[in-house]
C-alpha positions in Angstrom: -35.2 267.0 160.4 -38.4 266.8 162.4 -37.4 265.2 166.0 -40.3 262.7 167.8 -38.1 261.2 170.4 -35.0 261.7 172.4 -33.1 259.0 171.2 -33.8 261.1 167.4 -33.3 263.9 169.5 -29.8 262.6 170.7 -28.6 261.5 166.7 -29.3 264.9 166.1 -27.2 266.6 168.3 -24.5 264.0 167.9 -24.7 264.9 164.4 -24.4 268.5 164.7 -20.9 267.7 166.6 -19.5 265.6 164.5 -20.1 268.0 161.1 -19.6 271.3 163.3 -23.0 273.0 161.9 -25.0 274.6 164.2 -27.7 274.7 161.2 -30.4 276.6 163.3 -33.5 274.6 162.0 -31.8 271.3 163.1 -31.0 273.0 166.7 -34.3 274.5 167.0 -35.8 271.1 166.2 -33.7 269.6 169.1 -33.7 272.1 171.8 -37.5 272.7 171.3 -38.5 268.9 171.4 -35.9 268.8 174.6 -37.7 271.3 176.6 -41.6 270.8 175.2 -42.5 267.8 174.3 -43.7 265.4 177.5 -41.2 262.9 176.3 -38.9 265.4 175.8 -36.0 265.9 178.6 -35.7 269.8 180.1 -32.3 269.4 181.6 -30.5 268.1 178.6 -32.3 271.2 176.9 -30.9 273.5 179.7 -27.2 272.0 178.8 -27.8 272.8 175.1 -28.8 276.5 176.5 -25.8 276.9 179.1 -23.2 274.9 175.9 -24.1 278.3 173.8 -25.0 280.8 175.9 -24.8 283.3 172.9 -28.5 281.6 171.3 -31.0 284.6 170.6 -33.9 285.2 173.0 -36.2 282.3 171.2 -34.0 279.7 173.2 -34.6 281.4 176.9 -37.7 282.4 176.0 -38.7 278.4 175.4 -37.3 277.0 178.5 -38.5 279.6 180.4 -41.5 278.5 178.9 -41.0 275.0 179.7 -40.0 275.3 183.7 -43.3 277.8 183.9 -45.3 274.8 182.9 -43.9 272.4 185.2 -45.2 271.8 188.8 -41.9 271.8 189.8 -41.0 275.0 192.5 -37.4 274.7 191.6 -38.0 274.9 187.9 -40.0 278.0 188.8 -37.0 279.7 190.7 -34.6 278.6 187.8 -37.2 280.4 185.3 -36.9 283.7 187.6 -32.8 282.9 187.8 -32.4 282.5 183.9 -34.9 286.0 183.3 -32.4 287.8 186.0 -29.9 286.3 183.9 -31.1 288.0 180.8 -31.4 291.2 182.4 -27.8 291.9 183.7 -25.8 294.3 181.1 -24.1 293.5 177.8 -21.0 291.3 178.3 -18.3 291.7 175.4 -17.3 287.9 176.1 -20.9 286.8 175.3 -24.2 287.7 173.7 -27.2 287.4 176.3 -30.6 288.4 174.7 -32.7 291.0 176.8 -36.3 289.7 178.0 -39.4 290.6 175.3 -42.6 290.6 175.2 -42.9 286.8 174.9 -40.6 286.2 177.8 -42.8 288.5 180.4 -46.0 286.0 180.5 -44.4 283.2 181.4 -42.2 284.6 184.1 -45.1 286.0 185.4 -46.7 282.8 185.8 -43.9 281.6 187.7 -44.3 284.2 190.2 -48.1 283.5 190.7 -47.4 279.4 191.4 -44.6 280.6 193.6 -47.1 282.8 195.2 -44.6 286.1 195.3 -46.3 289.1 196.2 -43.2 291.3 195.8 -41.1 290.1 193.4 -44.9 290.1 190.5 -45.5 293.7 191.9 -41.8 294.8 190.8 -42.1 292.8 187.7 -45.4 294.6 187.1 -43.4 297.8 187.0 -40.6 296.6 185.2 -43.1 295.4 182.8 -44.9 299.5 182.6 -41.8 300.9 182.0 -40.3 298.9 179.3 -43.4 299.6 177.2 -45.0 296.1 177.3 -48.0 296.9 179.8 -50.4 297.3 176.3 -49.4 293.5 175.4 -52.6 291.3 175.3 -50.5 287.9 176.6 -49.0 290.0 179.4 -51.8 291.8 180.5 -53.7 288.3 180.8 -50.7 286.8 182.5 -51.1 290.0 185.0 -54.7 289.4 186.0 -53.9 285.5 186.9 -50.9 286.2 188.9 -52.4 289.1 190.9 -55.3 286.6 191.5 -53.3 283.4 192.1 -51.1 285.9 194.9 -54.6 287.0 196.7 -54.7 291.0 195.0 -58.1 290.1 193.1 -58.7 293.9 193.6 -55.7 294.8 191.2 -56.9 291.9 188.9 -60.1 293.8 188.3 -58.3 297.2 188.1 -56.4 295.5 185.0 -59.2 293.8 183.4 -61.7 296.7 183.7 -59.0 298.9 182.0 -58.1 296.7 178.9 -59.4 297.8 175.2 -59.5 294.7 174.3 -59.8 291.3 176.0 -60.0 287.6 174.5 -61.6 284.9 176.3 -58.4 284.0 178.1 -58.5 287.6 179.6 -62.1 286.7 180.9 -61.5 283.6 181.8 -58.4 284.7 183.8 -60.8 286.6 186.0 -63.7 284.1 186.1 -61.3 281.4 187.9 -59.6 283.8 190.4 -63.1 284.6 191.5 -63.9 281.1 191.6 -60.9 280.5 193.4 -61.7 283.4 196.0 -65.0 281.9 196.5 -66.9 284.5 194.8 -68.6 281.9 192.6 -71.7 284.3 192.3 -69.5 287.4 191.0 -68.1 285.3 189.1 -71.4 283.6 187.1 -72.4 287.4 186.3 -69.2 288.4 184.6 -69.5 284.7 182.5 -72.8 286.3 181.7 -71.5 290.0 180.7 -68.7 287.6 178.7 -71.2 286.1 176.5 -73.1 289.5 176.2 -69.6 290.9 174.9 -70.0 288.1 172.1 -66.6 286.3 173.2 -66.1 282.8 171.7 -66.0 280.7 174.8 -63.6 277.5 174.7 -63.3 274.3 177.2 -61.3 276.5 179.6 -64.0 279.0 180.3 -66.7 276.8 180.3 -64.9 274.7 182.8 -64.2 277.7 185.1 -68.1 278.8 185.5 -69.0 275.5 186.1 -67.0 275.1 188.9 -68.9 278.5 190.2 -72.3 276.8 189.8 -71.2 273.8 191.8 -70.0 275.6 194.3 -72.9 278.4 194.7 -75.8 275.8 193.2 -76.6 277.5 190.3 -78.0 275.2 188.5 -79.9 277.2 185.7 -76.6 278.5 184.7 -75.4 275.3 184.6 -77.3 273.9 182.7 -77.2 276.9 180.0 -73.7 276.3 179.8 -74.1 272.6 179.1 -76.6 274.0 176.1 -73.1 276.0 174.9 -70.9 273.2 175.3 -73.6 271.1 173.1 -73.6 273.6 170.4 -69.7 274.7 170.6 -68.9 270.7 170.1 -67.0 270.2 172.6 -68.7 268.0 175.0 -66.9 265.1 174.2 -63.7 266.5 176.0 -63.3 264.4 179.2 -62.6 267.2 181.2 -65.6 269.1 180.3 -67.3 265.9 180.9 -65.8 265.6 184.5 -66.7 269.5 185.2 -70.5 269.0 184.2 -70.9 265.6 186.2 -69.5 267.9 189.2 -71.8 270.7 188.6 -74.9 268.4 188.6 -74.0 266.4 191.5 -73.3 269.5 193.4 -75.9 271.4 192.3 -78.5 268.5 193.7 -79.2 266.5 189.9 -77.6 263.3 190.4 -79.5 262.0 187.7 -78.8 264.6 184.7 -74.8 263.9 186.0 -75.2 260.1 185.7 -76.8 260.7 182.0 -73.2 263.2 181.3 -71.3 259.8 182.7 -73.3 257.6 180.8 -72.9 259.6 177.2 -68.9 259.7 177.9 -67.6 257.4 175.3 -63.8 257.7 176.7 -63.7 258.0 180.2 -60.3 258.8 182.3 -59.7 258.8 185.8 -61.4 261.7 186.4 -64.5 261.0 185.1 -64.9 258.0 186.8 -63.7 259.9 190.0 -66.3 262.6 189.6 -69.3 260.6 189.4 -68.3 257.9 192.3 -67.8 261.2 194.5 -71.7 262.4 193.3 -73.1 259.3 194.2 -71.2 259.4 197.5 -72.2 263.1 198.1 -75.9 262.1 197.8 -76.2 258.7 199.9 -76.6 256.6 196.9 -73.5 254.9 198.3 -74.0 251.3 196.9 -74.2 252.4 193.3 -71.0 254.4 194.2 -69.3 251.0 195.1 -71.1 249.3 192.4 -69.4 252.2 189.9 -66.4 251.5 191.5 -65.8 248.3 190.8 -67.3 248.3 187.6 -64.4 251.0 186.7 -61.9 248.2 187.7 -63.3 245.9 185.3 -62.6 248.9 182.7 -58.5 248.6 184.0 -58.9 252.0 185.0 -56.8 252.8 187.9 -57.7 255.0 190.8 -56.2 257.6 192.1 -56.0 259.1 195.1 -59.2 261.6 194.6 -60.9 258.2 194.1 -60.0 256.6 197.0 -61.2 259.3 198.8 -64.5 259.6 196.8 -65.2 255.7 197.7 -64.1 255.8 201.4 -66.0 258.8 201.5 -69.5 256.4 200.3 -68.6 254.4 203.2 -68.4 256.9 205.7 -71.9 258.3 204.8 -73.4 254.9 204.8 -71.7 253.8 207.7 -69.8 250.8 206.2 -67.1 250.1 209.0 -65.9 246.6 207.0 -66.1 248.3 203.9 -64.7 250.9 204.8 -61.6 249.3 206.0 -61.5 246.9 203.0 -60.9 249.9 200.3 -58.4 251.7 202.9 -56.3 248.6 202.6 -56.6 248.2 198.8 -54.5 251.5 199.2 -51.6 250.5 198.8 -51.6 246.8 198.8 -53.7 246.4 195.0 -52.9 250.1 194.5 -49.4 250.4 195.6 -50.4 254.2 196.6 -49.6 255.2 200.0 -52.5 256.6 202.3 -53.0 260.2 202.7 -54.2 262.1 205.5 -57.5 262.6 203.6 -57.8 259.0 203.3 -56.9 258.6 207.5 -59.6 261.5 207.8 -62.2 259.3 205.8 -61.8 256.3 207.9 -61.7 258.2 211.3 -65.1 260.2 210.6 -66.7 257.2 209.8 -65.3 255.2 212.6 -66.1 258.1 214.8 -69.7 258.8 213.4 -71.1 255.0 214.5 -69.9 255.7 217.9 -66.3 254.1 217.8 -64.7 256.9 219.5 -61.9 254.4 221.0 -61.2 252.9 217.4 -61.2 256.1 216.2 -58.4 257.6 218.7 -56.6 254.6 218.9 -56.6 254.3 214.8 -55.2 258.3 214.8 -52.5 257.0 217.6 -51.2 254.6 215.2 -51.3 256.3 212.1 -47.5 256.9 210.3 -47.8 260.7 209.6 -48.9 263.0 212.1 -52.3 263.6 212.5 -53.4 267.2 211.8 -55.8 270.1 213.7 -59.0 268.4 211.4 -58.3 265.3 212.6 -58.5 265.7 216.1 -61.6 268.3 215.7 -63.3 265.5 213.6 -63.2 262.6 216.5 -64.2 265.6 219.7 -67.1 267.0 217.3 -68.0 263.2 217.4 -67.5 262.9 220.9 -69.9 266.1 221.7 -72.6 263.9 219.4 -72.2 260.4 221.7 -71.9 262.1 224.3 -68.7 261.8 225.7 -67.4 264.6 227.3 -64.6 263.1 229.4 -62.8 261.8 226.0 -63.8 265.3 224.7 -62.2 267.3 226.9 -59.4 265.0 227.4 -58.9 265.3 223.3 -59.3 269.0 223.6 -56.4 269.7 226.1 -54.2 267.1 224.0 -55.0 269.5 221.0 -54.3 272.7 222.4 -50.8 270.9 223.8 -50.4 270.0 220.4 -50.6 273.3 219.5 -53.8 275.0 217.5 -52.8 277.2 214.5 -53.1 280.7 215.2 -55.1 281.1 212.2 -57.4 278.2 213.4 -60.8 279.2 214.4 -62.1 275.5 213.5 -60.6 274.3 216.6 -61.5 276.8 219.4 -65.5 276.9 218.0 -65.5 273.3 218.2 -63.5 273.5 222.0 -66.6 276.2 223.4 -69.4 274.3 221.9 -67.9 271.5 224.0 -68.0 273.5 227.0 -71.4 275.0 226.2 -73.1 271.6 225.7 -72.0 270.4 228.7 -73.6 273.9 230.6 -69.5 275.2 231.3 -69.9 278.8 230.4 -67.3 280.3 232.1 -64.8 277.9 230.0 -66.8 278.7 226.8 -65.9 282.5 227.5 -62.5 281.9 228.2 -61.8 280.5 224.6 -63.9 283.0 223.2 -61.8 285.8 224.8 -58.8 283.9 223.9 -59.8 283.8 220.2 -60.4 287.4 220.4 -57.4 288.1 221.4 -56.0 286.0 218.3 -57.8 288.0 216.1 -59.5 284.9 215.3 -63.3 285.2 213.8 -65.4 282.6 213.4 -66.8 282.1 209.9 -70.1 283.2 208.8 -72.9 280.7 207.8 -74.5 281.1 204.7 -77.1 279.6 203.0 -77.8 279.9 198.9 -81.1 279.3 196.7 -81.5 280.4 193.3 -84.7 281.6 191.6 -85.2 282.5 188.3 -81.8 282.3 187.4 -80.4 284.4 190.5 -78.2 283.0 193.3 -79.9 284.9 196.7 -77.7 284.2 200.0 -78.8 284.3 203.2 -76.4 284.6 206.6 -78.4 283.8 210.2 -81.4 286.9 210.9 -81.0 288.3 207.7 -82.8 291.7 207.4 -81.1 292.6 204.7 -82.7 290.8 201.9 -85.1 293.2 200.1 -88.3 290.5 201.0 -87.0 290.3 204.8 -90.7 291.2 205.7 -92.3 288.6 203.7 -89.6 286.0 204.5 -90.2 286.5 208.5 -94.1 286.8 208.0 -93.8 283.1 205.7 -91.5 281.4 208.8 -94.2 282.2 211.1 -96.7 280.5 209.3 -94.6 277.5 208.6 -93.4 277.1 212.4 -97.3 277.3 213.4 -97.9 274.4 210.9 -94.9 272.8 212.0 -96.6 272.9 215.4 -99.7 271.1 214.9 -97.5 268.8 213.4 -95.2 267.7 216.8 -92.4 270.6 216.2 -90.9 271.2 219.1 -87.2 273.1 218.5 -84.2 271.6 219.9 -82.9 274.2 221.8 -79.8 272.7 222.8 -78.4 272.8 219.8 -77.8 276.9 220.8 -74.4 277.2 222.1 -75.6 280.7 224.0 -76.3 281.2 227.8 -80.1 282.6 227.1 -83.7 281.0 228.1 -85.1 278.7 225.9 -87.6 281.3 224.1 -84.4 283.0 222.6 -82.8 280.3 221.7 -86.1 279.2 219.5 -86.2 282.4 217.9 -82.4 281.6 217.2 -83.3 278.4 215.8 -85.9 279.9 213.1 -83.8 282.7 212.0 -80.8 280.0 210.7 -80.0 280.6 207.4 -81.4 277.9 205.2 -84.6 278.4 206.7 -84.6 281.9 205.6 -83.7 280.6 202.2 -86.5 277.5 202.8 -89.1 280.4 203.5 -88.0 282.4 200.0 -88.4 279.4 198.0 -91.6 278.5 199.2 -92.6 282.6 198.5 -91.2 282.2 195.2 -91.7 278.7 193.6 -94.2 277.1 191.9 -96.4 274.8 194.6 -94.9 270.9 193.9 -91.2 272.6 192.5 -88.4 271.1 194.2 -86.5 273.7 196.4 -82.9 273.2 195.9 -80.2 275.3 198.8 -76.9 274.8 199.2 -75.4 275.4 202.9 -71.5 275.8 203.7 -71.8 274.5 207.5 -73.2 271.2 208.5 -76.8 271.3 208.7 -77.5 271.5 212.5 -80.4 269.1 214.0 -83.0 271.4 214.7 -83.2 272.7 211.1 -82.7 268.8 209.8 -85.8 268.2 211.8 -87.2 271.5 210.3 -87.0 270.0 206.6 -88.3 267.0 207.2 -92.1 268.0 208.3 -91.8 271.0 205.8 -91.3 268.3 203.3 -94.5 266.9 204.6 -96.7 269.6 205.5 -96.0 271.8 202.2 -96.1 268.6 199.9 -92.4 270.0 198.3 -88.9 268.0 197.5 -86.1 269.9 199.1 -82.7 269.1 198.7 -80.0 270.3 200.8 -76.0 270.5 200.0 -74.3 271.2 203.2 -70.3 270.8 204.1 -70.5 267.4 204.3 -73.3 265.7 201.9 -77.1 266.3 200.4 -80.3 265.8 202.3 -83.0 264.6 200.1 -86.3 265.3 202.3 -89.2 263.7 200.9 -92.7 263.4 202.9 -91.2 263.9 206.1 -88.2 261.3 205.4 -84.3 262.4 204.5 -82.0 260.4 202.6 -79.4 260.2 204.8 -81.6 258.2 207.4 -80.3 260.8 210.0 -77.0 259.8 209.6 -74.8 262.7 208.8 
């Protein structure tokens, strides 16, 4: 009897009882619809296990299977119990089955979503000297546990040594690099992948997508959209939702908007993905207009999409609007508000100059407010101005304790200092940070040409055109000149004379990256770079006249939105 519901689910059993069978095609029918299927029901499946403890390894090996899958921490540690369980010695008053090779990848998995270090690297050794470390599904399950546990170095080990991989084993690889944020690293083994002839499916393409939104790689991107066309499968939503991401990140609003507008069944997600690339880019009313539209559809957001549309408001500066959607929270949503919604509303209170709003709205808010909360309002503070409130904020911050592993907070606290000339203060939370251990993160900027992703960090030298890239920046800050340029040199938080501090200015890294594209594109190409720091005002200045002078469309991703600069004007209307 084929079970497609608990209540047939319950007959079953009931009639198994009563006629004292245990007819194993009827109880693996039962237990496996119990523990699998999503309207199945996992602890009545974990009674049938602990009713007949004597059922052969197929039984544990299922709802080990089934708490794996789960996002559930204590299903995860029951997993890891039951597998113990299976590994104590034979008992004469019952018959446990040992673990086997189908019981290993799923107990691994368990360990990586637990995140333990220890207990996989034991497991890993257990697993060698049983005889199973050959085994295709364990070796896979290997490589994404040492990468979910932050050992990417032993994932490669693993991978590099298999005879054989299948695309799950590359795949496996391509997301922990992803994950790591080596997006580039991980583009070029997509690209030794398809050399190898693997058969890519949804899951890999998804993966290397999410590397070319996040390094800007847009010509890979867009080769992979060619595979997803000829493989078929571009009609699954969330390939759909990974390719409206990629474009949108990668600085193509419009070829993500045709994706949306091609989807014939769109989720959540989908919806979600393009609202947040309309936001990204300024084009905030159509991202309200797509909003509401998706109500009209009875789709229901989420809390992603929330954040995407209070996100629009913030970089358009929509105060009313803003607070409008933050209340649909959980009044026409019944969702409660998250601290990335609170973080929305305060940046964009904060931004138009609201700095009391904004401190007063944290005050009052029913969760406490974290580090990026607090570094969001002083950063505004150091933007309008107000250094009192700023360093007021700052001592109520460090009172409040910064993480130790928070380097966010101390930058922002000595560019405080710095802008307002204190650098004695400056050097005392620089020394303190240093004697954290605390380092602050490097800028980098990205560009590809021809395919390859080239990144840039500030007074590169490195890059094998460093001569030509320096000679180019010349030329353009000597045009730049004639045109009004003049750098801000305040925006260098070092005690030097102004002269340095220009020379600082020119060698930031997406001006290196500006300078390369100009070297290396086609007069009239749009220049694409993607940033992970927000773009400072000197080189937001920068990219406007070069936008001018040079006659080019550059678009800029930094941390917080795009910059389209066209003839000397930027999307963002110098709100940012």
């Amino acid at each position: 009897m084929d079970v497609t519901s608990m209540s047939q689910a319950l007959q079953l059993h009931a009639q198994v009882i009563k006629l004292r069978t245990q007819n194993q095609r009827n109880l693996s029918n039962l237990f496996t619809f119990a523990a699998l299927s999503p309207s199945g029901d996992l602890n009545y499946a974990r009674l049938l296990l602990n009713s007949n403890p004597s059922l052969n390894s197929y039984y544990y090996n299922t709802i080990i299977r089934a708490y794996s899958h789960t996002s559930n921490p204590t299903h995860h540690f029951q997993a890891l119990s039951l597998f113990l369980f299976m590994l104590q010695p034979p008992n004469n008053n019952h018959y446990v089955p040992t673990p086997d090779n189908f019981t290993y990848p799923f107990v691994l998995k368990c360990c990586a979503r637990l995140k333990l270090t220890q207990q996989g690297k034991q497991l890993h050794g257990l697993i060698v000297k049983l005889g199973f470390g050959s085994d295709i599904y364990i070796q896979n399950a290997l490589i994404h546990m040492y990468c979910e546990i932050d050992e990417l170095g032993v994932a490669r080990i693993l991978f590099d040594k298999m005879s054989d991989r299948d695309v799950v084993s590359w795949t496996s690889l391509i997301d922990g690099l992803v994950n790591h944020d080596l997006s580039i690293e991980a583009i070029g083994l997509f690209e030794r992948m398809l050399e190898a002839g693997i058969e890519v499916n949804d899951v890999a393409v998804i993966s290397v997508l999410r590397g070319c939104a996040d390094s800007g790689a847009l010509s890979v991107g867009r080769k992979v959209h060619g595979i997803v066309k000829e493989k078929g499968i571009g009609s699954k939503a969330n390939v759909c939702t990974a390719l409206i991401d990629m474009y949108s990140k990668c600085g193509c609003v419009e070829s993500a908007r045709k994706v949306f507008d091609e989807v014939v069944d769109r989720d959540v997600f989908v919806w979600t993905a393009m609202i947040s690339g309309l936001a990204c880019h300024g084009l905030c009313k159509e991202a309200i207009d797509l909003f509401v539209e998706m109500e009209m559809f009875n789709i229901k957001p989420d809390e992603l999409t929330i954040t995407a549309i209070l996100s629009a408001c913030r970089n358009a500066g929509l105060v009313r609007e803003g607070y409008m959607f933050f209340g649909d929270v959980q009044k026409r949503y019944g969702m409660k508000p998250t601290i990335q919604h609170f973080g929305c509303l305060v940046d964009l209170l904060a931004r138009g100059g609201c700095l009391e709003e904004a401190e007063d709205f944290i005050n009052a808010m029913p969760m406490k407010p974290d580090a990026i909360l607090w570094r969001t309002l002083i950063w505004a503070c150091k933007v309008h101005a107000d250094t009192k409130r700023a360093e007021r904020l700052m001592k109520h911050l460090e009172l409040q304790g910064m993480s130790a592993h928070d380097s966010g907070s101390y930058i922002l606290v000595s560019n405080v200092y710095a802008s307002t000339g204190k650098w004695c203060d400056k050097a005392e939370v620089r020394e303190l940070m240093n004697k954290k251990g605390l380092v602050k993160p490097p800028g980098f900027s990205r560009i590809e040409i021809d395919g390859v992703v080239h990144e840039f960090v500030m007074g590169d030298y490195y890059h094998p055109e460093a001569e030509k890239i320096f000679v180019k920046l010349d030329q353009m800050v000597d045009k730049l000149k004639k045109e009004g340029y003049n750098p801000k040199v305040s925006e260098v938080m070092l005690e030097m004379d102004d002269e340095e501090k220009a020379i600082q200015l020119l060698h930031h890294s997406e001006k290196l990256a500006l300078a390369y594209g100009l070297i290396r594109t086609c007069p009239g190409s749009k220049i694409r770079i993607v940033k992970n720091l927000r773009s400072c005002e000197d080189c937001h200045e920068f990219m406007k006249l070069i936008s001018k002078v040079y006659q080019r469309d550059i678009i800029v991703r930094d941390r917080i939105r795009f910059h389209h600069f066209i003839n000397g004007d930027c999307s963002c209307k110098d709100y940012w």
